[in-house]
Structures are given as structure tokens and as C-alpha cells.
C-alpha positions in Angstrom: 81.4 38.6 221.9 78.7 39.0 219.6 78.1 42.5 220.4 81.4 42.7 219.4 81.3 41.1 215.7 78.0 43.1 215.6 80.3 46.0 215.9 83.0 44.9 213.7 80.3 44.2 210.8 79.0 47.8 211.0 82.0 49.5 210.7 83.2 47.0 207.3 80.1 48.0 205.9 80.4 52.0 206.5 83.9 51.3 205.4 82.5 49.6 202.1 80.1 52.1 200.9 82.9 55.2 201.6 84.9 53.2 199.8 82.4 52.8 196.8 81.2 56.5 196.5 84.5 57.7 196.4 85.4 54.9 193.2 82.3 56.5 191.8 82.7 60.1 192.4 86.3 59.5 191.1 85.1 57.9 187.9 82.2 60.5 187.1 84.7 63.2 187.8 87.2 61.8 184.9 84.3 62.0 182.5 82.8 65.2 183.1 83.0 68.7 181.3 84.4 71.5 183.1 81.0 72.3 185.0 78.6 75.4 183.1 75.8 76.7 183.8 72.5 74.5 183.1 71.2 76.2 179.7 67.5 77.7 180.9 65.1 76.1 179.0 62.4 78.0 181.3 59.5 79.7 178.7 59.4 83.2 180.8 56.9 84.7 178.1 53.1 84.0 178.8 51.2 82.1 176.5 49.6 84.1 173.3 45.8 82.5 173.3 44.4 83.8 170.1 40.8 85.3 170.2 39.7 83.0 167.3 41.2 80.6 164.8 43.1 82.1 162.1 42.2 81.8 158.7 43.7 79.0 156.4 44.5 81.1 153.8 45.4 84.5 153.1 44.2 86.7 150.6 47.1 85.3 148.4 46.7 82.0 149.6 43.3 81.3 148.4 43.6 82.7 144.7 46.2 80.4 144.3 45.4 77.9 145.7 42.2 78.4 143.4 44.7 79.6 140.1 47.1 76.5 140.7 45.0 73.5 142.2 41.1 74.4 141.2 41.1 76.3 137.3 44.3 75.5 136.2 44.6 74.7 132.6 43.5 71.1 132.4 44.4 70.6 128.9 47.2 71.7 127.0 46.6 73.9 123.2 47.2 70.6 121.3 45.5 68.2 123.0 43.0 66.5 121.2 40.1 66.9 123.0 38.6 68.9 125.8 36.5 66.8 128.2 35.1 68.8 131.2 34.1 66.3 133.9 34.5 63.6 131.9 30.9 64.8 129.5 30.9 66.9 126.1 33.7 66.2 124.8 35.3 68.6 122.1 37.8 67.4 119.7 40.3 69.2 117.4 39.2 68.3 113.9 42.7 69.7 112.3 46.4 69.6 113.5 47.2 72.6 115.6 48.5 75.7 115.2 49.1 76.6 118.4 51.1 73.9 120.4 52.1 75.9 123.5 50.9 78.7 126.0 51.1 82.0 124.4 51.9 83.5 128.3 52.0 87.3 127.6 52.0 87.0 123.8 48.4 86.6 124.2 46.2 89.7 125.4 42.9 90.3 126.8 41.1 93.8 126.8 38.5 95.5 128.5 37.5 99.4 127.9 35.1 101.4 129.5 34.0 105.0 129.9 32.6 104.5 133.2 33.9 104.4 136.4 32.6 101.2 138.1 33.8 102.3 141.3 30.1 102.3 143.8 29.6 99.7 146.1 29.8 96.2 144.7 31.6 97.1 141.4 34.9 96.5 140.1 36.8 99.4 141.1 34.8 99.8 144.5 37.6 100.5 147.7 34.4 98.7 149.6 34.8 95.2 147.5 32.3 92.8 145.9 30.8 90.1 148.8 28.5 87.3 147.8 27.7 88.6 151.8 25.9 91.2 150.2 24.7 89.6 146.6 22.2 92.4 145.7 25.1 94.5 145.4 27.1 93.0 143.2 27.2 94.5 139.8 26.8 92.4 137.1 29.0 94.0 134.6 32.2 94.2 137.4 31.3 91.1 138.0 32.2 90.1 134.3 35.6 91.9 134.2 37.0 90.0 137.2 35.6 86.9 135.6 38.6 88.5 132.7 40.9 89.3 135.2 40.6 86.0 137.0 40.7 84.3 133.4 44.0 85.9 132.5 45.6 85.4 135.8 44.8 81.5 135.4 46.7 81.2 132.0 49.0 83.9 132.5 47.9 86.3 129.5 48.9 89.8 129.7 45.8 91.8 131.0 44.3 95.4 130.1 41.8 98.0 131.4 41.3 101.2 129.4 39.4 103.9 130.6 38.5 105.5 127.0 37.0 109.0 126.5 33.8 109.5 125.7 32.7 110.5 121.7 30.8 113.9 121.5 29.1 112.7 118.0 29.0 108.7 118.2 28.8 106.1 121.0 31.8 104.9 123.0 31.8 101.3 121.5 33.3 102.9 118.5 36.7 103.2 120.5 37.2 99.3 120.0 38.7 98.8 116.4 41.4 101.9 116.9 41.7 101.0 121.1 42.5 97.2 119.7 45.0 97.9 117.1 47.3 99.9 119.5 47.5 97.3 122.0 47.4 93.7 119.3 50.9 95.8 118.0 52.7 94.1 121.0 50.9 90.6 121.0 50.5 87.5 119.0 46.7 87.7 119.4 44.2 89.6 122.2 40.8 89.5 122.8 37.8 91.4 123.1 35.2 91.0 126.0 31.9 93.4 126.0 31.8 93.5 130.4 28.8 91.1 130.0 30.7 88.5 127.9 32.4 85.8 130.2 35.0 82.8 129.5 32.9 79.8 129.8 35.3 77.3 131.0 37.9 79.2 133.4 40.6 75.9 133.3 40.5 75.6 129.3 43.5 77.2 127.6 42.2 79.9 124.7 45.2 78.9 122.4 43.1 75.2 122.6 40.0 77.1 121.4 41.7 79.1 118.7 42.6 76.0 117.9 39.7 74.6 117.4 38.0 77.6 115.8 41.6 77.1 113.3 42.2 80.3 114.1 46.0 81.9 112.9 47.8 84.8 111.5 47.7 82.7 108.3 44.4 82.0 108.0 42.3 84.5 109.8 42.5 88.1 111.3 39.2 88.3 113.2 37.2 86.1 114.6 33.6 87.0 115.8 30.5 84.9 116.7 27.0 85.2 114.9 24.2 86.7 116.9 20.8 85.0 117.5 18.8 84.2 114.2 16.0 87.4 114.5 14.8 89.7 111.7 16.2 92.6 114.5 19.6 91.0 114.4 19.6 91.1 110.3 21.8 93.6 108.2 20.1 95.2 105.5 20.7 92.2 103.4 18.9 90.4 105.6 22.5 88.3 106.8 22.8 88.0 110.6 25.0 90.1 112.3 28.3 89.1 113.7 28.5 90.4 117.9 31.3 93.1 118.2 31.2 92.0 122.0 33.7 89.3 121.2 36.7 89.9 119.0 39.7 87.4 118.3 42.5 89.7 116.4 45.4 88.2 115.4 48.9 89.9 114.4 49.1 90.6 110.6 48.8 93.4 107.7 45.7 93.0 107.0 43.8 93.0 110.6 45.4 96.4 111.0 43.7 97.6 107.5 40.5 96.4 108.7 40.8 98.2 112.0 41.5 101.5 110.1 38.3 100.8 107.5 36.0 99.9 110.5 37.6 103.1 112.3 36.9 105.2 109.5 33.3 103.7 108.8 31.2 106.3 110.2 33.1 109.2 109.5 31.5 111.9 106.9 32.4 111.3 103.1 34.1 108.0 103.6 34.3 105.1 101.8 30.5 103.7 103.3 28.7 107.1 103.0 26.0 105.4 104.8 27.7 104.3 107.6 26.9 107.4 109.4 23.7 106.1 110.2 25.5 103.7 112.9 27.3 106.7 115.0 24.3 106.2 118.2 22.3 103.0 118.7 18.7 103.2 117.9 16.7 100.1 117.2 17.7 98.4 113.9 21.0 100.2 113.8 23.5 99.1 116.7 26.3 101.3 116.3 29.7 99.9 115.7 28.2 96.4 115.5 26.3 97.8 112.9 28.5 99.6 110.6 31.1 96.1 110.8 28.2 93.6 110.2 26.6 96.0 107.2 30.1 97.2 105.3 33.3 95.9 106.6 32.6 92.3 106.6 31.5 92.3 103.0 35.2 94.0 102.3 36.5 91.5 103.9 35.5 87.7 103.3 38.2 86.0 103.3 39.9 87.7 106.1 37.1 88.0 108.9 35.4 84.3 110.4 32.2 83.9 111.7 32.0 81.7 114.5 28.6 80.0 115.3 26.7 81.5 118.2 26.0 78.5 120.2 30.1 78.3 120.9 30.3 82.1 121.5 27.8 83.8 122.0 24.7 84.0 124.1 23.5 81.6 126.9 21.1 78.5 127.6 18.8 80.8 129.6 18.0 83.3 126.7 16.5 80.4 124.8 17.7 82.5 121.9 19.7 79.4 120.2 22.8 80.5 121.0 24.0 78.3 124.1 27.6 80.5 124.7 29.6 76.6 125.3 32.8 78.3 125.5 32.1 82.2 125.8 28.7 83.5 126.9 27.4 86.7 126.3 24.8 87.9 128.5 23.2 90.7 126.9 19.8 90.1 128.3 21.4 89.0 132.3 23.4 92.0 132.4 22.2 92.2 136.4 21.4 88.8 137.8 22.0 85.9 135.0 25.3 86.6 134.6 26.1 87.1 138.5 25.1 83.9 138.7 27.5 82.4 135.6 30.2 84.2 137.6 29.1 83.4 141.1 29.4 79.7 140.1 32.8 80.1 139.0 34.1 81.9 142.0 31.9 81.2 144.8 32.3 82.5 148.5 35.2 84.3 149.0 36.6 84.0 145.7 34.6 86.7 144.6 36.0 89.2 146.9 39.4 88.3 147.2 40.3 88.4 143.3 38.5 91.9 143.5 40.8 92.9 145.9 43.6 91.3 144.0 42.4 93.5 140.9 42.3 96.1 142.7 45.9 95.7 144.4 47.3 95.5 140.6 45.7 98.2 139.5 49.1 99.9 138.0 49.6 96.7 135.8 46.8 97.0 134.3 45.1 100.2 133.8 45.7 103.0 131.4 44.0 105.5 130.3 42.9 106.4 126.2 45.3 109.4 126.4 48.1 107.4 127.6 47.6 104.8 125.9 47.7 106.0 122.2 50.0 108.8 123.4 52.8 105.6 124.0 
């Protein structure tokens, strides 16, 4: 008998759990798909292990990260005052002329004869490496620090490679050079190779500013040289350093162009001025010929800025500190490597050489085509 019910029981409960798989089976059925094929999520490619960690930025990357986040203007050309790190301030002490970036409006030039293409130099295929500081040359060294300037505050750049005088030196291609290229601009500016912006984040329409500096005011702007009997014109007035010119846009920088162009040539209107054709001591050349005649005709028109702002630099103990623009006449190979290594340290250096290099058709023109255009 119990056998029996022990019998019974087994076969109700097989009974039951038919019973409930097929209720189940039945009920999944009614909410499934029409069946597909499982998608195969299976990764059937081997891993890629890279050999070493790549870099965090590219070439392009870095420069600008370095033109956007780093040296980007930190004022704007009507601010008030400039105030690097929070220490020596600089105020405006009128109301601005300029109130907003002059982008292309505003040019800066270099010229050169030479090639500056070795190892270490501007032009070099090999590049310029803080890896190898000895060769670095100083004067390349200053043009990327104008290349780099320009790119920051988005000025329109030039690089003309001038012919070379057969009766005077080449520095006498800057007044005719300059008055071809200020005919498209609001204002450009001048650098001698070992003349540097100071300050790479402050805006130059804030220093022309500051200088009061406008096409109705002024048409040249140049800084005094250091206070020595060698540095005197005849009439014992200090010169005024043709290494840094500010030329702005009007009728009568043109004029002077053509009278300081003129100024050595035989039988013109400074018979004397002959004497500045080559540098010799006492008589440097175009410098020379401006800072004895063409000033003088031109009082009103030309400013003389003082040489601690723009000229020089602390290490020359000359006087003449270069706070805003410092010309290195006497660090031509290791002073002003370092002014520019501490502006674009590590690969900086390299990478906006490279840059330069890259944009070589944006910039570069020769004399011929130049004046031809």
C-alpha cells in the first residue's frame, strides 16, 4: 500500500514539472523574436602593444597649446595697465588709440642677405634642439622668437631675402624694403635678428599705446642707444638704433623713407652722407646717416623712445634695460639664446622651427619679388 502511494506521488510530480516547462516554454515562445544569429562580439584581431608611450602632443599640439593657454595675449590694447606676474606694473598715461587687435593690419619684418640654413639656424632642414645648445645660432634664434611673436597675436609675418649692395652695406635695404611692405598695413615693425619681443603674451597695439604711438601723431618710432661718446652724432646727440623701427601708415613716413633711401647717394640732398655707405667705427652706416641728417628733417614726425624700454638689456650694464624689446647687440651668440631659451624652453624651441619652416611659402620673399609686386 505504501509502495503504492509512493508510486502515485512520483508520477504527480513528473506530471507537475512537464506540466510547468511546457507553461514556460509556451510563454517564452510568445515573447521571442524570430530567432538570428547571436551578433559576434568576439575581438579576432590581436592586440597592438605599442613599443613606447606616445607623445601628448603633436608638433601642432604643443605650439598651441603654448600660443593659446601659455603666451596668449594677457591684456587687451586698452587696458590700463600691464602687470606681468602680478610685479612692474605699466600704466597707460593717455586714452588709447588703439582699442583692438590690429590681426593682419599689423606687420612684422625681418630681412637678411644670408642664408641661415647650417645646423642650428633658422632655415636648417636639421632643426634647432636645446638637445644640442652649442648649436643654436643666436641670431635664428631671434627670428623665431619674431615668428613665434606674430603667431601669438596673429600679425601678418615677413622674411625677405634682400640682395646684397656692391657700394654700401645691406642694412641700407631697410627704409625702401619697409615702405613696400607698410603700403598694405596699418603699422609693421622692424627687428635687427638680435632684437627680441620682451614679453611674448603682451599685445604691441598695448605698447604703441603706451609709447602714444599713431598715424596722427607719429610715423617712426625708434629707441635711443646707450649714452657713449661712440654712440654720439656729430652734434654730440645720441643716436637713435635702426634695429627697431615702428612705421606707421601716412604721407609723410613714406617721404622719410625716400630721404633716408636717398641719404647716401652721390650729390644728394646730405652730401656728406656718403660717409655712412660701410660701417667703420664712428660711422654705422644707415644708423648713421638717419641719426646725423634725417632726424633733424624730421622732428616732429620721428619719436625717440628711451632705451631702457627698447633697447638693450640688463646684462650689458649699458643703461638701457630692453623692458619691452631687447636688443642684444653685444649677446649676439649666447645672451640672447638664453632670453629666447627662456621663452621657449624644451621642445618649444624645435617645434616652432619646424613650424617656421613648414610655412615657409607664407612668409618668405625674395627682394626681386618683392618690389617687382
Amino acid at each position: 500500500m505504501f509502495g503504492q502511494i509512493r508510486s502515485n506521488k512520483a508520477t504527480g510530480l513528473i506530471v507537475g514539472v512537464v506540466v510547468f516547462l511546457a507553461a514556460f516554454v509556451g510563454l517564452a515562445y510568445n515573447h521571442l523574436e524570430p530567432f538570428q544569429t547571436p551578433a559576434d562580439t568576439t575581438d579576432t584581431d590581436s592586440p597592438v602593444i605599442p613599443e613606447k608611450p606616445a607623445a601628448h602632443h603633436s608638433q601642432s599640439d604643443l605650439i598651441s597649446l603654448y600660443v593659446e593657454r601659455i603666451a596668449n595675449p594677457s591684456i587687451k590694447p586698452d587696458d590700463k595697465m600691464y602687470y606681468p606676474f602680478g610685479a612692474s606694473a605699466t600704466s597707460l598715461s593717455e586714452d588709447p588709440y588703439w582699442t583692438k587687435p590690429l590681426g593682419k593690419n599689423l606687420c612684422i619684418i625681418d630681412l637678411d642677405s644670408r642664408t641661415f640654413d647650417l645646423p642650428g639656424q633658422a632655415f636648417s632642414k636639421v632643426g634647432m634642439s636645446w638637445k644640442r645648445p652649442e648649436e643654436i645660432h643666436g641670431l635664428s634664434a631671434g627670428v623665431i622668437n619674431h615668428w613665434a611673436y606674430a603667431k601669438i597675436h596673429g600679425y601678418k609675418y615677413y622674411y625677405v631675402d634682400i640682395d646684397s649692395y656692391e657700394d654700401r652695406r645691406d642694412s641700407w635695404k631697410k627704409p625702401n624694403i619697409m615702405a613696400k611692405i607698410l603700403k598694405k598695413h596699418d603699422a609693421c615693425i622692424y627687428l635687427d635678428s638680435d632684437a627680441i619681443f620682451n614679453h611674448m603674451d603682451l599685445p604691441f597695439e598695448w605698447l604703441m599705446n603706451f609709447w602714444n604711438l599713431n598715424p596722427n601723431t607719429n610715423s617712426l618710432a625708434l629707441a635711443a642707444d646707450p649714452n657713449a661718446k661712440n654712440n654720439q652724432d656729430k652734434f654730440g646727440k645720441v643716436y637713435l638704433n635702426t634695429g627697431f623701427i615702428v612705421a606707421q601708415n601716412n604721407d609723410k613716413t613714406f617721404e622719410i623713407f625716400d630721404e633716408w633711401n636717398a641719404c647716401p647717394e652721390e650729390g644728394g640732398k646730405h652730401p656728406e652722407c656718403t660717409e655712412f655707405k660701410l660701417n667703420r667705427p664712428g660711422k654705422p652706416t644707415d644708423q648713421g646717416g638717419f641719426g646725423t641728417y634725417i632726424r633733424y628733417d624730421y622732428p616732429k614726425d620721428i619719436k625717440e623712445l628711451p632705451c631702457t624700454e627698447a633697447n638693450g638689456f640688463p646684462e650689458s650694464r649699458s643703461g638701457c634695460d630692453g623692458k619691452f624689446i631687447k636688443h642684444l647687440w653685444t649677446g649676439k651668440k649666447d645672451w640672447i639664446k638664453v632670453a629666447v631659451g627662456g621663452q621657449l624652453p624644451g621642445d618649444l624651441l624645435e617645434e616652432f622651427q619646424k613650424d617656421f619652416l613648414a610655412s615657409k611659402d607664407e612668409f618668405y620673399v625674395t627682394e626681386k619679388e618683392l618690389m617687382s609686386s
